[in-house]
C-alpha positions as CSV (number, residue, x, y, z in Angstrom):
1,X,77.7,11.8,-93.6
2,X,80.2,10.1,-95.9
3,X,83.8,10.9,-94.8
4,X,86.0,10.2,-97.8
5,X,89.2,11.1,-95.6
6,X,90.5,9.1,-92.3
7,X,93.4,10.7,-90.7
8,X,95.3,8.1,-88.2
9,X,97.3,9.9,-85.7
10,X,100.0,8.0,-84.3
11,X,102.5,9.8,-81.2
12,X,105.7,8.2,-80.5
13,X,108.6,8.8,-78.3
14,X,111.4,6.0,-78.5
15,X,109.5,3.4,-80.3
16,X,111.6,2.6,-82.4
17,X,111.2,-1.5,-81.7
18,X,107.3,-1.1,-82.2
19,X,107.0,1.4,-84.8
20,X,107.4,-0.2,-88.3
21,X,105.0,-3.3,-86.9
22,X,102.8,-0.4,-85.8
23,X,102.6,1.6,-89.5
24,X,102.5,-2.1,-91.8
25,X,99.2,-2.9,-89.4
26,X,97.8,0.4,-90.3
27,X,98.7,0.1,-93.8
28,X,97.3,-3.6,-93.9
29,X,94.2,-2.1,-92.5
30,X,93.9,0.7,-95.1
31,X,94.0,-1.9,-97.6
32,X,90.3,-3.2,-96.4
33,X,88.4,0.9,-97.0
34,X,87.6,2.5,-99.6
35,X,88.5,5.7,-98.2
36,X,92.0,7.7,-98.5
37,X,93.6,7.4,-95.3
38,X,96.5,9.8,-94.2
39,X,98.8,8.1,-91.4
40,X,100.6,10.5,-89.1
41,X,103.5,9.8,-87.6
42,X,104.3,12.2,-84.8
43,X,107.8,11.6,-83.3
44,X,108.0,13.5,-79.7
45,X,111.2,14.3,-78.4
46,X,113.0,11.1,-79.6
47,X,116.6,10.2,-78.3
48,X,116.5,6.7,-80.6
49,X,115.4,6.1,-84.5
50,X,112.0,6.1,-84.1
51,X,111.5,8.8,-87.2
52,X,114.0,7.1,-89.7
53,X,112.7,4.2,-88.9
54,X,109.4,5.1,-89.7
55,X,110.1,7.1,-92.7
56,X,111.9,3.7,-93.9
57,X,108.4,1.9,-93.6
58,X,106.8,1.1,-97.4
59,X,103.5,1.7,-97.7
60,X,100.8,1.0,-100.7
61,X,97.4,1.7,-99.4
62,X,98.2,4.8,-97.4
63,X,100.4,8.1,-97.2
64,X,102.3,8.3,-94.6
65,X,103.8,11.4,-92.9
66,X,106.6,11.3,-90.3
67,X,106.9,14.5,-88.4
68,X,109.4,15.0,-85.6
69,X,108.8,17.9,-82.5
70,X,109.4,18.6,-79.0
71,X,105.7,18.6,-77.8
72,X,106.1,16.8,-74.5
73,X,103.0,15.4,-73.6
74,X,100.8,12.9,-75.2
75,X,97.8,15.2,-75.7
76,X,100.0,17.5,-77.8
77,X,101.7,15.0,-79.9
78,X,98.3,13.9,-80.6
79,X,97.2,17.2,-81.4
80,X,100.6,18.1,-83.6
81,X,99.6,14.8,-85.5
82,X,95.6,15.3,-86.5
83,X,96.4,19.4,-87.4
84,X,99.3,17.7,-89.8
85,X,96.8,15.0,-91.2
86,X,93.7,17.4,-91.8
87,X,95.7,20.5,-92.6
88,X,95.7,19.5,-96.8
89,X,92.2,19.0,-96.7
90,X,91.4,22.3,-96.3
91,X,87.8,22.9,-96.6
92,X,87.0,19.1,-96.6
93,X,88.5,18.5,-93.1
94,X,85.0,18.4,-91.1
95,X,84.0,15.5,-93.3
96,X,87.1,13.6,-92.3
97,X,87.6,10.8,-89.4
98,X,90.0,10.3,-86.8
99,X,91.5,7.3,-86.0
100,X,93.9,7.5,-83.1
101,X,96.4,4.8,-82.3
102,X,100.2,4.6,-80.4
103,X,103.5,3.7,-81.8
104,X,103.7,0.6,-80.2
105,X,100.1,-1.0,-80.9
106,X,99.2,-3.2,-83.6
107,X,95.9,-2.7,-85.2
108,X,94.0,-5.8,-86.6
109,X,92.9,-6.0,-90.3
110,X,89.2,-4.9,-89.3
111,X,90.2,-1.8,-87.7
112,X,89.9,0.6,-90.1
113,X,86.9,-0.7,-92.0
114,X,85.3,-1.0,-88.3
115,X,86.1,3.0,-88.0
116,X,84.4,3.8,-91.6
117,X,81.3,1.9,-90.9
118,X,80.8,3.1,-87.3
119,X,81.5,6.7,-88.6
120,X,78.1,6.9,-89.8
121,X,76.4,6.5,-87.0
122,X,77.9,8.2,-84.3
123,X,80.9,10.9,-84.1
124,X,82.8,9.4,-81.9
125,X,83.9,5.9,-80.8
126,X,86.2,4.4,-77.8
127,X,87.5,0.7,-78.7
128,X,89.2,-1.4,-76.1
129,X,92.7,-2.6,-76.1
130,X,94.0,-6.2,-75.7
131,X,97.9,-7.5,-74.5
132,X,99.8,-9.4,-77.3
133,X,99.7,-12.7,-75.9
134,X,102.6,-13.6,-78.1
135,X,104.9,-11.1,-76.2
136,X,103.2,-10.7,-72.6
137,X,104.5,-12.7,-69.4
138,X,101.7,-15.4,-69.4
139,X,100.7,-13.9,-65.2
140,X,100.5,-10.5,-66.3
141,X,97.8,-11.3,-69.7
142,X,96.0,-13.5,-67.4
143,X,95.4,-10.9,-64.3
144,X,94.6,-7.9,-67.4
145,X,92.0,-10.2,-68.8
146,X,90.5,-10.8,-65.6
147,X,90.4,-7.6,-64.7
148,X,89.5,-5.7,-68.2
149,X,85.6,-4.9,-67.8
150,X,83.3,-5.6,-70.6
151,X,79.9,-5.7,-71.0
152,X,78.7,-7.3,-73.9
153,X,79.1,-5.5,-77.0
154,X,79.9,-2.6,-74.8
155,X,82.3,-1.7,-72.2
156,X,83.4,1.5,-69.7
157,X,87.4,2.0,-71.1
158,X,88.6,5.3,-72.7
159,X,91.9,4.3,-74.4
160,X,94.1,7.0,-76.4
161,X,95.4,4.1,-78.4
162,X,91.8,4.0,-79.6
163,X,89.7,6.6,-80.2
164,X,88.0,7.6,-83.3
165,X,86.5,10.9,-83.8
166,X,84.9,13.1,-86.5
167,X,86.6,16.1,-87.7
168,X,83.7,18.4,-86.7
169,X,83.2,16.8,-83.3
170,X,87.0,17.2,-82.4
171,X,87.6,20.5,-83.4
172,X,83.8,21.7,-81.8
173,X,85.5,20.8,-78.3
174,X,88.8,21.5,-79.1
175,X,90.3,18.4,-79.6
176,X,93.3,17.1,-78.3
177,X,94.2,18.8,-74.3
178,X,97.6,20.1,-75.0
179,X,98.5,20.3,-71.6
180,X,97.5,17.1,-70.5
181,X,100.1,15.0,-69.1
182,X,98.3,12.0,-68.7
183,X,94.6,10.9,-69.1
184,X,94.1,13.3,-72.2
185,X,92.0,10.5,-73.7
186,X,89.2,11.4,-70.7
187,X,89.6,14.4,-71.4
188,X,88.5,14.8,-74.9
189,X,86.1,12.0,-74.6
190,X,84.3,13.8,-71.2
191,X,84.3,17.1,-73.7
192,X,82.6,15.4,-76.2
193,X,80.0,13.8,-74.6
194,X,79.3,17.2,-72.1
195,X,79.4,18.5,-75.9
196,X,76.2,16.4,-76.6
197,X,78.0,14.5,-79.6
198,X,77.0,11.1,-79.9
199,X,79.7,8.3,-78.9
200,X,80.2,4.8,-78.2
201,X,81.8,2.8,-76.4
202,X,82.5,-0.6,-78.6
203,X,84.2,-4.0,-78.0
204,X,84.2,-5.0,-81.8
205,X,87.0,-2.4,-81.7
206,X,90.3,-3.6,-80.6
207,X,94.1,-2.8,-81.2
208,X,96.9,-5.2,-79.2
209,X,98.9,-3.0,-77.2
210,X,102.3,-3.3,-75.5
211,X,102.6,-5.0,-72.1
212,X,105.8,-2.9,-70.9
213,X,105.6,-2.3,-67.3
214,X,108.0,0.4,-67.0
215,X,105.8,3.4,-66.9
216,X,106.9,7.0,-68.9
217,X,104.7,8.9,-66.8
218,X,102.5,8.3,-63.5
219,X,99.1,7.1,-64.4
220,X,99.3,5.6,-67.9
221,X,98.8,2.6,-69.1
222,X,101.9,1.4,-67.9
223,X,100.9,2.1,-64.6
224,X,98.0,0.7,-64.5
225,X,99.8,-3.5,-65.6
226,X,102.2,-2.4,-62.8
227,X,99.2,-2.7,-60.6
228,X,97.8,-5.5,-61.7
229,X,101.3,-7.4,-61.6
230,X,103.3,-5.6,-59.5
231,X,106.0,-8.4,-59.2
232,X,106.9,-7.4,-62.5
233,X,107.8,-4.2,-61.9
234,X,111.7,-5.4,-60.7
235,X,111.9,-7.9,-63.1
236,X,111.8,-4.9,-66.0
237,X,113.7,-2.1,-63.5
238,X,116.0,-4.6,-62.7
């Protein structure tokens, strides 16, 4: 099935160092499909200037949509962002694609074409993430790359930060877990494959994410590089 629309669905809460680097990669990447791609912006309970910030981002090969809300969890700011994206499209929504990212990733040029092209063969994918080796404490990227299991072309991760899903899939299992507090990514990815949908799991897809140790809720991502390096941990509390 062509899908002529890709919705990217971006949650932030006080990202406001990351999120202009984060929209300019998307944008970079839009520039590299054919299709109309819708970014959504979706700023949850901010205290800093993540949403002006955001809105002041230029863009010239996608639209881009900043909404601001107090869902408090990362499944529902997902959520609040893909119903913004595919609401416009009314009837044409089950032929869009999902591309979900964070507010303080950066997506590579490839990223969006990867999405398009993978689209036509499956309904959903899981890509891997990778630290910024430009901005992460040279012990910490080493012990994540040591650690990061992949297999091949293939690997075993589930990242939010980099999902991409059909419109129809997503909304057959009812997409985004709105009272997930953390690990809403297994979630919808568990439903879709009990679901029978097909899905991959694919290394060609990759977004560099942040490092920060300093985790916003037990069991994120965050969490998980405090593990890994847990001498860290005081340096960024401290």
């Amino acid at each position: 099935m062509e899908r002529r629309q890709i919705v990217v669905a971006v949650p932030a809460r006080n990202e406001s160092s990351t999120v202009a680097a984060c929209i300019e990669s998307i944008d970079l990447a839009a520039r590299h499909v054919r299709n109309e791609v819708t970014v959504v912006l979706a700023a949850d309970s901010c205290t800093d200037d993540t949403a002006r910030i955001a809105e002041s981002v230029e863009v010239t090969a996608c639209r881009l949509s900043v909404i601001e809300g107090t869902w408090g969890s990362a499944g529902a700011t997902r959520a609040a962002a893909v119903n913004h994206g595919l609401s416009p499209l009314g009837g044409a929504a089950p032929a869009a694609w999902i591309a979900n990212t964070d507010a303080d990733c950066a997506v590579p040029p490839s990223w969006l074409r990867l999405h398009a092209t993978m689209a036509w063969s499956v309904d959903a994918i899981a890509g891997i993430v990778r630290l910024d080796p430009r901005t992460t404490e040279p012990r910490l990227l080493d012990a994540f790359d040591g650690s990061y299991r992949l297999d091949g072309g293939r690997h075993p991760h589930v990242h939010g930060a980099n999902i991409g899903v059909s419109a129809r899939a997503y909304r057959s299992v009812g997409g985004w877990c709105t009272s997930t507090a953390v690990g809403e990514d297994h979630v919808l990815w568990n439903a879709l494959v009990a679901a029978g949908h097909r899905v991959r799991q694919a290394t060609a897809l990759s977004v560099f994410t942040s490092a920060r140790v300093n985790s916003r809720v037990v069991g994120g991502f965050a969490t998980d590089l405090e593990h890994l390096h847990p001498a860290l941990v005081s340096v960024a509390h401290g």
